[in-house]
C-alpha positions as CSV (number, residue, x, y, z in Angstrom):
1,X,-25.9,23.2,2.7
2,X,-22.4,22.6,0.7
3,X,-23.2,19.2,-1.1
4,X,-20.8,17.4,-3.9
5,X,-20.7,18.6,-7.0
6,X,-18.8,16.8,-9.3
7,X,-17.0,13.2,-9.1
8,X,-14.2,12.9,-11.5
9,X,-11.5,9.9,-12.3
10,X,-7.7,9.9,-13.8
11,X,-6.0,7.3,-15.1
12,X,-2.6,8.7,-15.3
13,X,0.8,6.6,-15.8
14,X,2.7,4.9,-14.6
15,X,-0.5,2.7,-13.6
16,X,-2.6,5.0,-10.9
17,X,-6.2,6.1,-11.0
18,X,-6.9,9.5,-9.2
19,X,-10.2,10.6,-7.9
20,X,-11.0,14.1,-7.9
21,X,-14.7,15.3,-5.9
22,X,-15.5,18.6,-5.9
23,X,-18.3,20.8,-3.6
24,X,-20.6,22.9,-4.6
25,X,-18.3,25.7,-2.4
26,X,-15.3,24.9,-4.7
27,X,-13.5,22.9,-2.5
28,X,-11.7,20.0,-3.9
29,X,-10.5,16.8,-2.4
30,X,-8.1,14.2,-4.1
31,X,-8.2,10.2,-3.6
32,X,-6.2,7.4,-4.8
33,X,-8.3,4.3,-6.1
34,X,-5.7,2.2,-7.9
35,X,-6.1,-1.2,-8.2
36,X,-3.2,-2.5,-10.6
37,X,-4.1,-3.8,-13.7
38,X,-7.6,-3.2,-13.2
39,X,-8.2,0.3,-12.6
40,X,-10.5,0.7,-16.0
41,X,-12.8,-1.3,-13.9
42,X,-12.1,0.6,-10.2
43,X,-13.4,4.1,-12.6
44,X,-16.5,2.3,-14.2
45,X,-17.3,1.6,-10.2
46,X,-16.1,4.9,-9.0
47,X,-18.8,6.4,-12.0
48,X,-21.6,3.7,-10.6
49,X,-20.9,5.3,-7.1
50,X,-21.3,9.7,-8.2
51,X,-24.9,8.8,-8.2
52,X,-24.6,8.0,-4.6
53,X,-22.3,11.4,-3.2
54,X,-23.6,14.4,-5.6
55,X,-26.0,16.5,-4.1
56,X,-25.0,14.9,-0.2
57,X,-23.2,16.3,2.1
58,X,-19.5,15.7,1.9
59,X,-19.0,16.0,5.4
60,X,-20.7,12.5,5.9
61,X,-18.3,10.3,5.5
62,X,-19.4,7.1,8.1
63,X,-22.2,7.5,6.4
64,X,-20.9,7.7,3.1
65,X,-18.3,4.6,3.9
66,X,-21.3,2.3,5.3
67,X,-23.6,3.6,2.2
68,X,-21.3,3.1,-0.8
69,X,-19.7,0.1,0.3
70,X,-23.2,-1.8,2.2
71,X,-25.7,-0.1,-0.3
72,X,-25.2,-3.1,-2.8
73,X,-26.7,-6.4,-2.4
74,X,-23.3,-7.8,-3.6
75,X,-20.3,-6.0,-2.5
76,X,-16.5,-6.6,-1.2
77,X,-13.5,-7.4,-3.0
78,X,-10.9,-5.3,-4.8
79,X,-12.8,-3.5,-7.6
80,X,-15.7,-1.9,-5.5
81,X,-13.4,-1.9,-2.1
82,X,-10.9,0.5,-4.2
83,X,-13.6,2.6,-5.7
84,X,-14.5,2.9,-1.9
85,X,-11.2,3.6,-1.3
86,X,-10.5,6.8,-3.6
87,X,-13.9,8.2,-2.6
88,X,-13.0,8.4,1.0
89,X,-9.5,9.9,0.9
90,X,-10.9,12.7,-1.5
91,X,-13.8,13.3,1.2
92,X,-11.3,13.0,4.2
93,X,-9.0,15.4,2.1
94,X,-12.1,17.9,1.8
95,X,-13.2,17.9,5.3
96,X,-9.5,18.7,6.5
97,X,-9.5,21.8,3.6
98,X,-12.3,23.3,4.9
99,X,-11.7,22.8,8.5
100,X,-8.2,23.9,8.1
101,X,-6.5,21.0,9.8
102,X,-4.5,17.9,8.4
103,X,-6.4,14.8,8.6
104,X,-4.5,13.2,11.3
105,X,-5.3,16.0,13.5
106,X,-9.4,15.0,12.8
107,X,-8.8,11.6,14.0
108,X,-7.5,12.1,17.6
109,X,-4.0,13.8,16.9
110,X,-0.8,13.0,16.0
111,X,1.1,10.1,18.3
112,X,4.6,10.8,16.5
113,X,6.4,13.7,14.4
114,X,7.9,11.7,12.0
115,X,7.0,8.3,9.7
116,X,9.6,5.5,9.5
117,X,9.9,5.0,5.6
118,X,10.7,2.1,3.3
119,X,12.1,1.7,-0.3
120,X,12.1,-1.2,-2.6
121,X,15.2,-2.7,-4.0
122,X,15.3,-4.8,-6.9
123,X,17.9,-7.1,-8.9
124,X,18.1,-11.0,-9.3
125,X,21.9,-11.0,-8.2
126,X,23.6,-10.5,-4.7
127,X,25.8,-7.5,-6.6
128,X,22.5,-5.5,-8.1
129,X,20.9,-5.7,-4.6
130,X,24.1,-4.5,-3.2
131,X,24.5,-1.6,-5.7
132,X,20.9,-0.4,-5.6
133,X,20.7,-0.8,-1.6
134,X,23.9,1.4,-1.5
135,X,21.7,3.8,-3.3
136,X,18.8,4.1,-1.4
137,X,21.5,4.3,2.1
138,X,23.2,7.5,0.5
139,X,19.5,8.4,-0.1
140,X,18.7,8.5,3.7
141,X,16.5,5.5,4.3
142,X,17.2,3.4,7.1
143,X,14.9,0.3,5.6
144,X,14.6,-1.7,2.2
145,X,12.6,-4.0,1.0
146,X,13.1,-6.9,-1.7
147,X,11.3,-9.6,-3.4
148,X,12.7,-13.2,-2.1
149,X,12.8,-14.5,-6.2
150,X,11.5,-14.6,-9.3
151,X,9.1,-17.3,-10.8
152,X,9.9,-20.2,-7.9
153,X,8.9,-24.3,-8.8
154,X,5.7,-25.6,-7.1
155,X,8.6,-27.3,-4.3
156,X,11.3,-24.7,-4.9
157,X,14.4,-26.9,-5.9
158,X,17.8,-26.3,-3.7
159,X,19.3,-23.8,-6.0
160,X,16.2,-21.7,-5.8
161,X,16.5,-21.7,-2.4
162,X,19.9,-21.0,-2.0
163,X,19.2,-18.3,-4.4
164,X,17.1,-16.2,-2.0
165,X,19.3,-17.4,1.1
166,X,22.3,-15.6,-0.5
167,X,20.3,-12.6,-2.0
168,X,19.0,-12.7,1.0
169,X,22.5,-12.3,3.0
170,X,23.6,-9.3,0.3
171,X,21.1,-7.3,1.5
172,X,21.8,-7.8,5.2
173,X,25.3,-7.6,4.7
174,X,25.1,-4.1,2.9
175,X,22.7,-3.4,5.4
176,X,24.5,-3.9,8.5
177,X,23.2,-4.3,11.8
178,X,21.2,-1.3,12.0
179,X,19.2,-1.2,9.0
180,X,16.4,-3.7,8.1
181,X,15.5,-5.8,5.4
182,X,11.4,-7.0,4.4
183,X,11.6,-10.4,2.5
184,X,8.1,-10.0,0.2
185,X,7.5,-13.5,-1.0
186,X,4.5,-11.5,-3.1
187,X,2.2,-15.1,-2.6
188,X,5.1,-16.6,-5.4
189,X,6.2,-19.1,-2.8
190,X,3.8,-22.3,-2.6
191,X,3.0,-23.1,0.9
192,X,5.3,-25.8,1.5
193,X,8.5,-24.0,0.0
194,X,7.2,-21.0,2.0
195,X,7.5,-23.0,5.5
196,X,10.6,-24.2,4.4
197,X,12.2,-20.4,3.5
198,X,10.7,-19.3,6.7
199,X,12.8,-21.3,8.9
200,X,15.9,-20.9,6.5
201,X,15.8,-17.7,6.7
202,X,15.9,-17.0,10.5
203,X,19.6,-16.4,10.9
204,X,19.2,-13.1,8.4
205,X,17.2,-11.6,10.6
206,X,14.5,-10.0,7.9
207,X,12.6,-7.2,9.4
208,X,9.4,-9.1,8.2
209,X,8.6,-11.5,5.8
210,X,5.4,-11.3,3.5
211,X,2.2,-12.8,1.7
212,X,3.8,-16.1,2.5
213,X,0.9,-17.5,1.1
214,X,-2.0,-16.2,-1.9
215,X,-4.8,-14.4,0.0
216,X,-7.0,-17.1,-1.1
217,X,-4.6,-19.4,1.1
218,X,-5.1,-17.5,4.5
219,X,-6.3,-19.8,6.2
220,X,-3.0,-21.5,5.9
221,X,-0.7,-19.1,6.8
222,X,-0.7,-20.0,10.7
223,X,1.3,-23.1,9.4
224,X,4.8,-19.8,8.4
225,X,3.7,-18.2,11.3
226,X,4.8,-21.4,13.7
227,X,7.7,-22.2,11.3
228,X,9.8,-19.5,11.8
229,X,10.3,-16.7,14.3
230,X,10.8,-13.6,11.8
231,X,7.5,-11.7,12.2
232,X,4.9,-12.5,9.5
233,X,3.1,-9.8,7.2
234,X,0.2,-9.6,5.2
235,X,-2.5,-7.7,4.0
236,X,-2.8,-6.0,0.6
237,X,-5.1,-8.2,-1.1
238,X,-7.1,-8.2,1.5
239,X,-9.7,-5.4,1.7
240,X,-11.8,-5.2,5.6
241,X,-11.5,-5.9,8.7
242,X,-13.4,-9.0,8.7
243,X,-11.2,-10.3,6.2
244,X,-8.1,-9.7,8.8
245,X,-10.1,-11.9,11.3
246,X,-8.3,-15.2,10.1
247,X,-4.9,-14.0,9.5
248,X,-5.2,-12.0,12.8
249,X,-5.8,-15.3,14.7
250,X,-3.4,-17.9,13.3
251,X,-0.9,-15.3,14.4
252,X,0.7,-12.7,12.2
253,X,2.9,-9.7,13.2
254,X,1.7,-7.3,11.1
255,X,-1.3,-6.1,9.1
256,X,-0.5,-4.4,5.9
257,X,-3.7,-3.1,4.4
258,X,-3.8,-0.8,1.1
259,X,-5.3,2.6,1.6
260,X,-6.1,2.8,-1.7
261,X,-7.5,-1.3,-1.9
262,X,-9.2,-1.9,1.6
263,X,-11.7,1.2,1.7
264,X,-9.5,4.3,2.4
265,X,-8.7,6.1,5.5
266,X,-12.2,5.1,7.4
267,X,-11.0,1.4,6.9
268,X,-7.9,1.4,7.5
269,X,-8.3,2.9,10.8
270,X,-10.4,-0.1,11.5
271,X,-8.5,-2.4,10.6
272,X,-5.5,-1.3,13.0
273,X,-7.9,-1.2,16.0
274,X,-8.9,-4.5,15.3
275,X,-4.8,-5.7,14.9
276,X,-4.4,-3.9,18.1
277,X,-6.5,-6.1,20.1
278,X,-4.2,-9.2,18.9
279,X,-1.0,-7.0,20.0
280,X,-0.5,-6.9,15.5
281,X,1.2,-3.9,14.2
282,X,0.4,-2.1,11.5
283,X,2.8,-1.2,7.9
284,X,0.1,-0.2,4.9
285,X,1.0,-1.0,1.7
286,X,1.9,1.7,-0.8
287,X,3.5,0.3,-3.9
288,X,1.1,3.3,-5.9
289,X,1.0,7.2,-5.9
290,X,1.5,10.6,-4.1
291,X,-2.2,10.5,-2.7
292,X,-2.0,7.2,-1.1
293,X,0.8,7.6,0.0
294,X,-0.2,10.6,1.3
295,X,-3.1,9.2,3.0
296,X,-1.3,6.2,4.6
297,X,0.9,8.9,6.4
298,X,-2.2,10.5,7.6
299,X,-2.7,7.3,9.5
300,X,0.7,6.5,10.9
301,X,0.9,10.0,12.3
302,X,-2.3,9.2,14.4
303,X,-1.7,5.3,15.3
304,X,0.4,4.4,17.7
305,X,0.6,0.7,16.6
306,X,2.3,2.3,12.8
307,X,5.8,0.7,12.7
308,X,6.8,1.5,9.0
309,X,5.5,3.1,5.4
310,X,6.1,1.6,2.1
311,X,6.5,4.0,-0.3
312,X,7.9,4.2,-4.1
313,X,10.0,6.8,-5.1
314,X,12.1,5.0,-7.2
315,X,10.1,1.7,-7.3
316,X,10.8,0.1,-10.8
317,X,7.0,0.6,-11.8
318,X,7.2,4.0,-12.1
319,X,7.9,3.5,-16.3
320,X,6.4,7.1,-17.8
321,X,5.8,8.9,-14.5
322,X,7.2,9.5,-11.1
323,X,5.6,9.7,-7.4
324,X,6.8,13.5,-7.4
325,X,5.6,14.6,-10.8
326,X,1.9,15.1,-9.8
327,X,3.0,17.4,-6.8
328,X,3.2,21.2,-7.0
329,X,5.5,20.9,-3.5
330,X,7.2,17.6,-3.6
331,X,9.5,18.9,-0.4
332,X,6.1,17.1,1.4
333,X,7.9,13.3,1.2
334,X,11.8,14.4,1.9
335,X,13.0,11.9,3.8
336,X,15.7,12.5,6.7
337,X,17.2,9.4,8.9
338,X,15.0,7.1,7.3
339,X,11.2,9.3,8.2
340,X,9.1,11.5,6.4
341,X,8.0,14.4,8.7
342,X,4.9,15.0,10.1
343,X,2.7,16.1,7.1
344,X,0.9,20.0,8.4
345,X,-0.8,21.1,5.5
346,X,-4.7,20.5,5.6
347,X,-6.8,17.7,4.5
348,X,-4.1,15.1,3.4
349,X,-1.4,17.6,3.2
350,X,-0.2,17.8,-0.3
351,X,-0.7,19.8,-3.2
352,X,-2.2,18.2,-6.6
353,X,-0.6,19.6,-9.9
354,X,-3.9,19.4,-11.2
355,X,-2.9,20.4,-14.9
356,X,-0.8,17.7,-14.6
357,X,-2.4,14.8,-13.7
358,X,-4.9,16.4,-16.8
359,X,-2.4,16.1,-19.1
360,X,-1.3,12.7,-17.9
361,X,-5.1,11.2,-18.3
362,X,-5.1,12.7,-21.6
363,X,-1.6,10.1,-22.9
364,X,-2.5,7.4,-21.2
365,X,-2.1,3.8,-22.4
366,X,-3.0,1.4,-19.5
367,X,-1.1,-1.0,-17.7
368,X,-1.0,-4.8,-17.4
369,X,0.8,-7.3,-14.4
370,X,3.4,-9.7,-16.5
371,X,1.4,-13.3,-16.9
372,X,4.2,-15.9,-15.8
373,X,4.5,-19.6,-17.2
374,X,6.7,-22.5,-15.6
375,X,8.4,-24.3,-18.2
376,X,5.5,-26.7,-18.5
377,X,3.5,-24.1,-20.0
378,X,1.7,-24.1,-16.8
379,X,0.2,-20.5,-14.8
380,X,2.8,-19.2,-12.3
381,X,2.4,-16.9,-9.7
382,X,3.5,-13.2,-10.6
């Protein structure tokens, strides 16, 4: 019987940690268990977890999914539901290698030949958004995505509204009619100010808006959702199905799990059945690497409910290290009219510069989130 060999971790800049399992057959599978800012702790977990897979049959992975994430009394949240993650993109990655077939192909086929991509924009001026949208137009991309401000008062004062309003209006003037805008309010916005953006914002038209409120807050978000009627997303701190239960029934538009935060592949597939009951859609979240990314277009291939991909070529994280520079073919993410093509290599469908992502562990440094202050001296949402 081919069992697992070996369980390995990466940390590699700009801030991603890489799983690498290996069979006693030689066949290797990658994963992507990044949890920002906290990845030290998602490999400690991921090296709890190797005494778990090695000498078990890789081809398990239910069982391995239900085991490694259930086989603790405590369990759930973002450390061990990342370590999860990582785990089960590597052994989804594996099973596709050795049965020849990309992994959409293992889970029913694909439903569309292309993904719809976005990019992130950035800039606290209407003319930065406007320059840097201009970029990613003449890049091919059809759909941006921008934060809706910076630090933002308790009960955002009338400037700081009309500051998003107008960056706000850039975008979807640049844009035109026929490309979108996401607003991400990144759980920044208190509640209140978040009802009140909500409604201000209808006449842009946003795409979506997002994380309205703190995950901690969910329970709350039904009051956006009947504010406003710009579709309401949310999703990456949250990391199972159960936990999209709430949000699911006070009425958002879209679930936006992490592949690489809410228990990989076998999770996320979950979690857009369950949004497809409540007529949700479903746009993971990929602010993060080549193999989540990777993975997350392994799912919208195969789910008809997939409306868009975040992805983040370009995104201003990437400080020491690029989405492309851990790929030996990085032709795998072109982008044409706004969509990645269908993926048709095996397993997840790219190729892992091994030696580099070697290298890359070998230099790095870590990574922290900024810690924000109002003027006060008081915490403030990042």
């Amino acid at each position: 019987m081919v069992t697992i060999d070996r369980v390995e971790t990466f940390l590699v800049a700009p801030r991603w940690l890489l799983v690498r399992i290996e069979t006693s057959d030689g066949v290797v599978g990658w994963g992507e268990a990044t949890c920002e800012g906290r990845s030290e702790t998602v490999a400690a977990a991921v090296g709890q977890l190797e005494e778990l897979l090695v000498g078990t049959d890789p081809s398990r992975i239910e069982d391995h999914h239900r085991t490694l994430s259930n086989g603790s009394f405590y369990r759930g949240g973002p450390i061990l539901s990342s370590a999860v993650a990582g785990i089960d993109q590597a052994l989804w990655d594996i099973k596709g290698k050795t049965l020849g077939a990309p992994v959409h192909e293992l889970l029913g086929g694909p439903v569309r030949d292309r993904v719809r991509v976005y990019a992130w924009v950035g800039g606290d001026e209407p003319n930065e958004i406007r320059d840097q949208i201009a970029e990613r137009v003449a890049s091919g991309l059809t759909a941006v995505k921008m934060n809706a401000s910076g630090r933002m008062n308790p009960l955002a004062t009338s400037r700081e509204i009309d500051g998003v309003l107008a960056r706000v209006a850039a975008a979807r003037e640049e844009l035109g009619p026929d490309r979108d805008v996401a607003v991400d309010f990144h759980g920044r916005v208190s509640l209140p100010s978040a009802v009140r953006l909500a409604a201000e914002l209808v006449p842009l038209r946003p795409m979506f808006i997002e994380e309205p409120v703190v995950p901690e807050n969910s329970h709350r978000i039904g009051q956006v959702v009947a504010a406003t009627s710009i579709p309401v997303a949310t999703g990456e701190r949250l990391y199972t199905r159960q936990e999209f239960v709430g949000v699911l029934d006070a009425g958002v538009s879209i679930v936006q799990p992490d592949l690489s935060h809410a228990g990989g592949i076998t999770e996320v597939r979950k979690i857009a059945a369950l949004a497809e009951t409540y007529g949700a859609l479903l746009a993971p979240h990929c602010p993060l690497g080549p193999i989540g990314l990777a993975a997350s277009l392994q799912i919208g291939f195969c789910t008809a409910s997939h409306v868009i991909q975040e992805q983040s070529i370009g995104i201003h994280y990437n400080v020491g290290a690029e989405v492309l520079d851990y790929l030996v073919d990085t032709s795998v993410f072109d982008y044409a009219d706004g969509s990645v093509a269908r993926l048709t290599g095996a397993g997840l469908g790219i190729e892992i510069d091994e030696s580099a992502v070697r290298k890359a562990a070998a230099a790095w440094t870590g990574w922290s989130n900024p810690t924000w202050r109002y003027d006060d001296g008081s915490f403030a949402e990042w």
